[in-house]
C-alpha atoms as one frame of an Amber mdcrd trajectory, in Angstrom:
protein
   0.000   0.000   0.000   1.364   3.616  -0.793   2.587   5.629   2.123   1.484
   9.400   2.928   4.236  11.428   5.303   3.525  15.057   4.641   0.683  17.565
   4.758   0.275  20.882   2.634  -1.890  23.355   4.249  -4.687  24.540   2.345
  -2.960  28.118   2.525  -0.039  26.465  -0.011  -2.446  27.358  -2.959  -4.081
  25.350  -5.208  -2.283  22.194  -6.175  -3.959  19.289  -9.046  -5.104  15.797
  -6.876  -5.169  12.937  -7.741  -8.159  11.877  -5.262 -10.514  13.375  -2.483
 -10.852  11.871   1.243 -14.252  13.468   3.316 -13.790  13.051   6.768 -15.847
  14.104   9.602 -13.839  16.612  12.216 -12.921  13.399  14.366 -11.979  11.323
  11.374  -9.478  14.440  10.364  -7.545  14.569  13.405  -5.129  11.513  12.897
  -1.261  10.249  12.810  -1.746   7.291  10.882  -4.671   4.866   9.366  -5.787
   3.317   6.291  -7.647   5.428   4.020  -9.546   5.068   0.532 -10.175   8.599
  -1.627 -13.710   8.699  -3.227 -12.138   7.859  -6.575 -10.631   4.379  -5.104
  -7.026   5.632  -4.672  -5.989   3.196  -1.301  -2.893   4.508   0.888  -1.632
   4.985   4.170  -1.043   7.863   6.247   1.683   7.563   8.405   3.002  10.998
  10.337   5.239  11.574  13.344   2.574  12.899  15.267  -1.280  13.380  15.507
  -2.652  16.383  13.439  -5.594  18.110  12.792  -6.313  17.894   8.886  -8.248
  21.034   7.759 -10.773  21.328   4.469  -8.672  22.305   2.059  -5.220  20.415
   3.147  -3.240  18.605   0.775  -2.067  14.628   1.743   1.048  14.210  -0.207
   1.958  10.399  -1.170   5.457   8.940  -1.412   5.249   9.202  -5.021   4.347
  13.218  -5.327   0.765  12.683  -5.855  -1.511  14.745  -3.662  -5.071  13.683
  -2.470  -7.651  16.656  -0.962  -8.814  16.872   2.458 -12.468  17.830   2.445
 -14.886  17.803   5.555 -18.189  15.580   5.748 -21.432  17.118   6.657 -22.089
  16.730  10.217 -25.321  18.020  12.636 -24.076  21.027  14.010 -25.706  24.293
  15.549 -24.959  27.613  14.417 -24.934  30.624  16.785 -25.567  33.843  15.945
 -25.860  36.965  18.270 -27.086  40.366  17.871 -23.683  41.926  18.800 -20.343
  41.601  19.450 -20.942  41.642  23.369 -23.897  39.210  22.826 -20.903  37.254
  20.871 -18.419  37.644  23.206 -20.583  36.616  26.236 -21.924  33.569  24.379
 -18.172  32.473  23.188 -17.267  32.657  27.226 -19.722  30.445  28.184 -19.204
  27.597  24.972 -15.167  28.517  26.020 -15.881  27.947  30.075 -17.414  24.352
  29.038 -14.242  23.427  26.540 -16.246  22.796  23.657 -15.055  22.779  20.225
 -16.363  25.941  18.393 -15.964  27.294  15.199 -15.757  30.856  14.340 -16.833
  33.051  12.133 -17.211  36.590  11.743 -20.645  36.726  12.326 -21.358  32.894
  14.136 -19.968  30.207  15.847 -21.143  26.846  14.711 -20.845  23.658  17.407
 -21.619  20.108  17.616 -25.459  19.509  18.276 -26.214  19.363  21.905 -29.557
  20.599  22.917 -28.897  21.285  26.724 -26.045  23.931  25.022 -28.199  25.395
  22.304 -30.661  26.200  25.206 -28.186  27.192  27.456 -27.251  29.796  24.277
 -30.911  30.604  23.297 -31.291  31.324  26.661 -28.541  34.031  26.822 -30.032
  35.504  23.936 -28.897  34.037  20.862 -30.167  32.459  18.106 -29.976  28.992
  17.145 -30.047  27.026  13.205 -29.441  23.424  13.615 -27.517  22.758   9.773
 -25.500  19.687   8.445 -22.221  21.030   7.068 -17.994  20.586   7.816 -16.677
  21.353  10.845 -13.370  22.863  11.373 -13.285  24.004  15.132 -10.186  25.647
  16.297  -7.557  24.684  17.240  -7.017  26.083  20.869  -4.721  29.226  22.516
  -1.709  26.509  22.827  -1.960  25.543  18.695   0.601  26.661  16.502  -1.027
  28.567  13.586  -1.904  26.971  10.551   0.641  27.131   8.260   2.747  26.129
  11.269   1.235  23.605  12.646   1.151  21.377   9.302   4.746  22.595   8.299
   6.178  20.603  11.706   3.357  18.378  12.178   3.002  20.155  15.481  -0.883
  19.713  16.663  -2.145  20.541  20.429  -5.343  18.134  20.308  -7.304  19.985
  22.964  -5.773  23.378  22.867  -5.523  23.830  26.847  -4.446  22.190  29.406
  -6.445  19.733  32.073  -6.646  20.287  35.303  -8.340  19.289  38.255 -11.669
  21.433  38.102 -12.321  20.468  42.470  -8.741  22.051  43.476  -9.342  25.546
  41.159 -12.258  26.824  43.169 -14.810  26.822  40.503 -17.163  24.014  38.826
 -17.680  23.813  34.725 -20.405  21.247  34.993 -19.548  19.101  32.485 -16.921
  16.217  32.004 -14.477  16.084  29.363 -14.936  13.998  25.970 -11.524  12.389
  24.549 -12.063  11.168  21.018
């Protein structure tokens, strides 16, 4: 089976492929596994480390070839506010419960949970439930982008874990390790 060492960031410009791989957001964030493009093309990844692979990223085969990184459609909610403080106060409290967000200008989409989107509806915001990629971010202690592929340097969590009962204040919620 071919072998795939290297990533190229989506921000390396556009590049021909041979093949496309869609992954969910959990399926993306690998070191090494089997995979099969949508065209047939078997190979597998192998990297030093764990990353994050983004819509848009390039896998690059032993051979030169490179095969696209696109993200499946998955149930998400999408939060949008009023303005920027509305924002801000609603990104504190998704932040405060370590949930993976992603953000936009004007939104913030998450994974579907419906004691969250109530939790946001009920600060004011409101809610779409859609079905499209997830990229969340990758946390204050990820190296950028461009970075981050370039040295195969990913921070899976993007903070660090502590004991929530010896830091003097409860999150109310337990942490999920994919």
């Amino acid at each position: 089976m071919i072998r795939a060492g290297k990533i190229y960031p989506q921000s390396a410009g556009s590049r021909e492929t041979v093949d496309t791989v869609v992954l969910d957001s959990t399926e993306r964030h690998r070191r090494r596994g089997a995979m099969r493009g949508v065209r047939g093309l078997e190979f597998l990844l192998d990297l030093p480390e764990a990353v994050m692979l983004r819509t848009g990223d390039a896998i690059m085969l032993d051979d030169g070839r490179l095969v696209e990184v696109l993200g499946k459609p998955e149930p998400l909610a999408e939060i949008r506010c009023r303005d920027p403080r509305q924002m801000a106060h609603v990104s504190w409290h998704l932040g405060n419960r370590h949930l993976p967000v992603q953000i936009f200008d004007n939104r913030i989409r998450i994974r579907r949970d419906h004691v969250i989107e109530e939790m946001v509806r009920g600060l004011g915001a409101k809610v779409a439930l859609i079905e499209a990629a997830f990229d969340p971010e990758g946390g204050a202690y990820a190296a950028p982008v461009e970075e981050a592929h370039a040295h195969h340097d990913h921070d899976h969590h993007g903070h660090d874990h502590h004991d929530h009962s010896t830091c003097g204040h409860e999150h109310g919620h337990a942490h999920k390790h994919d």
